[in-house]
N, C-alpha and C positions, 0 to 999 in steps of 0.2 A: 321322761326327758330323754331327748336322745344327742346325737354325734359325738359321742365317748370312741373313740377308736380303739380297735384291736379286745374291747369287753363287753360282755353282753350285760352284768350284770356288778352293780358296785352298792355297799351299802355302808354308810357314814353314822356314826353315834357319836355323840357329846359326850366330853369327855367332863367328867363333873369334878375335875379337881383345877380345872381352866381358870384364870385369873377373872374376878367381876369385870365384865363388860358391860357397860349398856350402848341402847340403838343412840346413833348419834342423831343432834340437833340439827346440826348445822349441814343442809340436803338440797338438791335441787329441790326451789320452790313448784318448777313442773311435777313433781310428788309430793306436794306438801300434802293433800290430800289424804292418802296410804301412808304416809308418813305417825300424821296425827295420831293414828290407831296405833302406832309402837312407842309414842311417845313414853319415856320409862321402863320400855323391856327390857328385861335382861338378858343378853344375848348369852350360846346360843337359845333362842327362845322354841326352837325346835329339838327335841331328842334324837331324832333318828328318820334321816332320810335314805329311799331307794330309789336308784336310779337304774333306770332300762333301756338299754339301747334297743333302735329301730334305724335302722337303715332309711324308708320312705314313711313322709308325709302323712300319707295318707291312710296306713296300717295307726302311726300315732295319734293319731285326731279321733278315729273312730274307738282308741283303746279309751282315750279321754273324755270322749260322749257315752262310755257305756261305764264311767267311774272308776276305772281302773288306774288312775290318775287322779294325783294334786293339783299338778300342775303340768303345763306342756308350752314347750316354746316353740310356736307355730309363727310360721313368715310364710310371704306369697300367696299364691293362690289357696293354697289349705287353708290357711288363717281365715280367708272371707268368707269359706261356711257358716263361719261362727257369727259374721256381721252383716249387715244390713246397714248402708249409709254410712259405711267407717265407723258403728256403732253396734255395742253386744245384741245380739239378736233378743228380741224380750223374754223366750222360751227359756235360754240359757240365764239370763239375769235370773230369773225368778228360781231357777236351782241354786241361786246365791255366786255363782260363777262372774267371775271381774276380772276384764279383760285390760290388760295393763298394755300400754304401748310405746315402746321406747325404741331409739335407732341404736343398730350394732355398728361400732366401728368398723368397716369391713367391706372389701372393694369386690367385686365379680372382674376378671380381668380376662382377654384373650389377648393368646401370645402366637406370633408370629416365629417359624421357625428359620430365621436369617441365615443357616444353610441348604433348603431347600432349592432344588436347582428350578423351580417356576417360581416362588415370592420372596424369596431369599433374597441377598447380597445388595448394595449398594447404589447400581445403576438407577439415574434418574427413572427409568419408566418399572422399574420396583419398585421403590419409594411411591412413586404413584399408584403403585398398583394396590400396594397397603392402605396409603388414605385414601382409596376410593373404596376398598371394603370396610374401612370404619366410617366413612361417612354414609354409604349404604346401609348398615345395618341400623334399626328402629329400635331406637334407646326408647325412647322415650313409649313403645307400644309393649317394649320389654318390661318396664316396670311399671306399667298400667294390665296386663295382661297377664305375663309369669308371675311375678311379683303384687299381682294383687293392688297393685297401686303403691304397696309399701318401698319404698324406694327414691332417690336420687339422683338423678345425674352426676357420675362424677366430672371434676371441672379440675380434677389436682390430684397428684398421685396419694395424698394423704387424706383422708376421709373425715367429716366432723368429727367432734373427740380426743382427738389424737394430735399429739403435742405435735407443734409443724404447721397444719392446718391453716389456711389462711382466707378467712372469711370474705375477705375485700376481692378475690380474685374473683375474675368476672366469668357470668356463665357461658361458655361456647355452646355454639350447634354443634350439637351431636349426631343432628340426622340430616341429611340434606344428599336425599336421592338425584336429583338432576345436576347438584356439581360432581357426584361421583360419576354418574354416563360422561359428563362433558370431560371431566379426567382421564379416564379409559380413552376416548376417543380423541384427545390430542394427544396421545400417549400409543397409539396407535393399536389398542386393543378393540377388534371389529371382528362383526361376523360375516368372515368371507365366505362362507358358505352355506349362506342363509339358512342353517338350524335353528335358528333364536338364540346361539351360545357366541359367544367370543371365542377369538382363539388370540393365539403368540404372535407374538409384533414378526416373527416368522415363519408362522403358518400352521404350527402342529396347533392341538388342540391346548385349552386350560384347561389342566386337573387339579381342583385344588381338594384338599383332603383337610376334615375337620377332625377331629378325635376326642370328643366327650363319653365324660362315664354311663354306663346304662343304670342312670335314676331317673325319676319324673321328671324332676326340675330340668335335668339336661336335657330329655327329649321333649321337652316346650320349648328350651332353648332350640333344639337341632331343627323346630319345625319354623319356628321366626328366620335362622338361619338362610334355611331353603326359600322359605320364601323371597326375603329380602334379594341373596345373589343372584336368586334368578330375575326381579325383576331388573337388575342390573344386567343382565345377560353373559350372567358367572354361572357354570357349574360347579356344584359341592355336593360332594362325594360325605358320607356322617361314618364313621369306623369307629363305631364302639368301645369302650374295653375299659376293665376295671382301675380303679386310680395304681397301682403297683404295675398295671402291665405301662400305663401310659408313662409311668417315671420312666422305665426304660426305655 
């Protein structure tokens, strides 16, 4: 199992003087299933688990193919090794391996930094300049793609699960490439000097600078990125660096 921060290695023991518990009844019926088989256990029903952190993907997947692993909580692309059809591959079933599927509460979010002196500040053709990069970029290829398929569009800043949430709210486009050109372009973002790039509604160039961490997942992210601005006719510049360098 891994994203434990700041330790590589943690190891839990049941403490046998814990008060009797048992596994409870009352579950989502989405697991009634798994459930069944703890009907009556007495929790915890495990002695003594270790956990190991790994940084990427794809170090932990192949620790978990060669048994070094209970268990491993695989999302996106890593995870569809293991399947075939959104279903356990039958090589894996047959080592007794069951693949359980549940959503994390939990948003992927890009932030704009509103002091930046090109996407920053408040002026109408900033504000547009921002939702013609959200509407640019391919949500929907992102979590078919990065994500394996496992994923959602979000439509709300609170995610299923989470108290808030509101199911009735209806789903927006999240991608729609040709209102973001037509954005840019009555917003006066052009390329006046036929590179294929846009420039500033006054002439100098668009620089715009991304900054994700150097893991996998980010740099699938950083290539969807590139793609998408460019076919909008945005340069993005991708500057790497570790999650502590980027809080600063």
């Amino acid at each position: 199992m891994n994203r434990l921060a700041a330790v590589d290695y943690i190891l839990l023991e049941a403490n046998p003087s814990y008060r009797p518990l048992a596994f409870p009844q009352d579950i989502d019926p989405a697991y009634a299933e798994i459930a069944a088989g703890m009907k009556g256990v007495q929790l915890p029903a495990v002695g003594r688990i270790e956990l190991d952190t790994l940084e990427e993907e794809l170090p932990e997947l192949l620790k978990f193919d060669n048994g070094d692993f209970d268990d491993a909580l695989l999302g996106g692309a890593a995870s569809q090794r293991l399947l075939r059809d959104c279903k356990l591959r039958p090589e894996y079933a047959a080592r007794g391996i069951r693949h359980v599927c549940y959503a994390v509460p939990a948003l992927m979010v890009t932030y704009f930094n509103l002091d930046d002196p090109v996407v920053g500040g408040y002026a109408p053709d900033r504000i547009a300049l921002r939702r013609a990069i959200g509407l640019g970029f391919d949500v929907p290829g992102l979590i078919r793609v990065v994500q394996g398929g496992g994923g959602l569009p979000a439509n709300q800043l609170l995610p299923p699960g989470v108290d808030g949430h509101d199911p009735r709210a209806p789903k927006e486009a999240s991608y729609d490439p040709a209102a973001a050109r037509a954005l840019l372009d009555r917003f006066g973002y052009k390329d006046r000097d036929g590179d294929g790039y846009r420039e500033r509604l006054d002439g100098p160039p668009l620089p715009l600078v991304q900054n994700p961490m150097p893991d996998t997942l980010s740099r699938q992210n950083d290539e969807l990125w590139l793609k998408n601005l460019k076919a909008l006719g945005l340069r993005l510049q991708i500057r790497t660096a570790p999650f502590n360098e980027l809080l600063k």
